[in-house]
N, C-alpha and C positions, 0 to 999 in steps of 0.2 A: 147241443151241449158240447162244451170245449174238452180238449184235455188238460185235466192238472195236474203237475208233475207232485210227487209223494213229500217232499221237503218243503211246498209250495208255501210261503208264509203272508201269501195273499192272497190264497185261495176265497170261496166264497166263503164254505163249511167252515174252513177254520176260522176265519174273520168273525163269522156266527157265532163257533163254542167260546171264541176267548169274551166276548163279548155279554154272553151270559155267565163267564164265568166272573167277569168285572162284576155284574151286575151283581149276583148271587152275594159274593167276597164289601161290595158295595153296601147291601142292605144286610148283613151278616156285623159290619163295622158299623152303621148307626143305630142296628137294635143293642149293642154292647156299651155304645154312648149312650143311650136314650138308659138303656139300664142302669149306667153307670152314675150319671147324673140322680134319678131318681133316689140312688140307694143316698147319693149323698148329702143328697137335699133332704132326707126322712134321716142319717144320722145328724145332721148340722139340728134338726128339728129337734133331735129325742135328745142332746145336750145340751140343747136352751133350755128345754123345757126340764132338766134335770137340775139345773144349774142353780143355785140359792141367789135371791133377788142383790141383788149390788146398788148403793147409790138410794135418792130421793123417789119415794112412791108420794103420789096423794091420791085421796078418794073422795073428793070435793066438797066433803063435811067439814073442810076445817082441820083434819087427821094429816098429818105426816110422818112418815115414818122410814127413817135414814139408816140403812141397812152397811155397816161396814165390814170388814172381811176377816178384823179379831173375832166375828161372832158378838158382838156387839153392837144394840141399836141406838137408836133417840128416838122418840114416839113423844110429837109435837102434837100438839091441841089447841087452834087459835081460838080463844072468843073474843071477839070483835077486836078490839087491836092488839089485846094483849096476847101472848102466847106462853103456855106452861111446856117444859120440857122436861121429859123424864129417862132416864138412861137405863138399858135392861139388854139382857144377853139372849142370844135365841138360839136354836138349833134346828135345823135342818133336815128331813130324810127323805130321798128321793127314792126309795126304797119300795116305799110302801105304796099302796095303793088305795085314794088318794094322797099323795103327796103330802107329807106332815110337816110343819112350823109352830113351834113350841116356843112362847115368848115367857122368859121367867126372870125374876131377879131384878124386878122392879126398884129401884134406887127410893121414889116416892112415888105420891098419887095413892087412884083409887087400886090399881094393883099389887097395891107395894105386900111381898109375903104371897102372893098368888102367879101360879101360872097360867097363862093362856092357852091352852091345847088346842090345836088349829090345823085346819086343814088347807091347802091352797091349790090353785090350778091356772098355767099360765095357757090367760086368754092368745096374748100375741109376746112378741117382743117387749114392747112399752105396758103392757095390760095384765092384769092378776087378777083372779080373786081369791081372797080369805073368810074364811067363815071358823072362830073361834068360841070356844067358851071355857072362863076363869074355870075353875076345878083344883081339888088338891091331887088327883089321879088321872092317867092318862082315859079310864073309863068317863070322863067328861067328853073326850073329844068325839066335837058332832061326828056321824057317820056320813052326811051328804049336804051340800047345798042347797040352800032354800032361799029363797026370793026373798024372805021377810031381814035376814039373818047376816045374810053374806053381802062384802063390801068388794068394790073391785075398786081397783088400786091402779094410777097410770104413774109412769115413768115420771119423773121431773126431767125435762134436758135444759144444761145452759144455756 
């Protein structure tokens, strides 16, 4: 064994402790990014997912329905080439638990004077589903999705 003088900044030992201490300080800095990330990728998620649908959905029946940001829709219905359009306001709450979307104020059609009380849950980015039912009270709106019942809805993109 040699001697090392007490200031030695190349010693073995020391060369050792700095070295775990990189390490330590190293894996200390990617568990704070890896957290960091994480949180922000679950907030980017819970304000999609909060967020009131924008733009053209369809649900491959023929249904469109053009969400604009007066709170005002169009709820399109193609049979075969023709298409009826109907203009209606909706609202919103991301509040609650499921998610609530309220379509009223049917201009014409079969809902004209009725509101839709509805629930929704965003499948992805482009993807929804709704499961509504006309009612004069919000005790109409379903409690839960059902297979028979509820529509899922994808994004239009140009």
């Amino acid at each position: 064994m040699g001697y090392w003088p007490i200031g030695c900044s190349t010693c073995p030992h020391r060369f050792s402790y700095q070295m775990k201490y990189m390490q330590r300080n190293k894996q200390t800095f990617i568990h704070s990014l890896l957290l960091s990330v994480i949180l922000l990728l679950q907030a980017c998620s819970q304000a999609n997912k909060c967020a009131p649908p924008q733009g053209a959905w369809e649900n491959g029946d023929g249904q469109t329905v053009v969400f604009q940001e007066n709170g005002q829709l169009l709820w399109l219905d193609r049979f075969g080439s023709s298409v009826d359009t109907t203009v209606a306001s909706f609202q919103f709450n991301c509040q609650s638990n499921p998610v609530t979307l309220d379509i009223q104020d049917f201009k014409a059609g079969p809902f004209r004077g009725k509101t839709l009380y509805g629930i929704m849950e965003w499948s992805s980015d482009t993807t929804l589903r709704l499961r509504y039912e006309a009612g004069s009270s919000a005790a109409s709106r379903p409690k839960a999705f059902d297979s028979d019942l509820t529509q899922q809805f994808v994004k239009v993109t140009q």
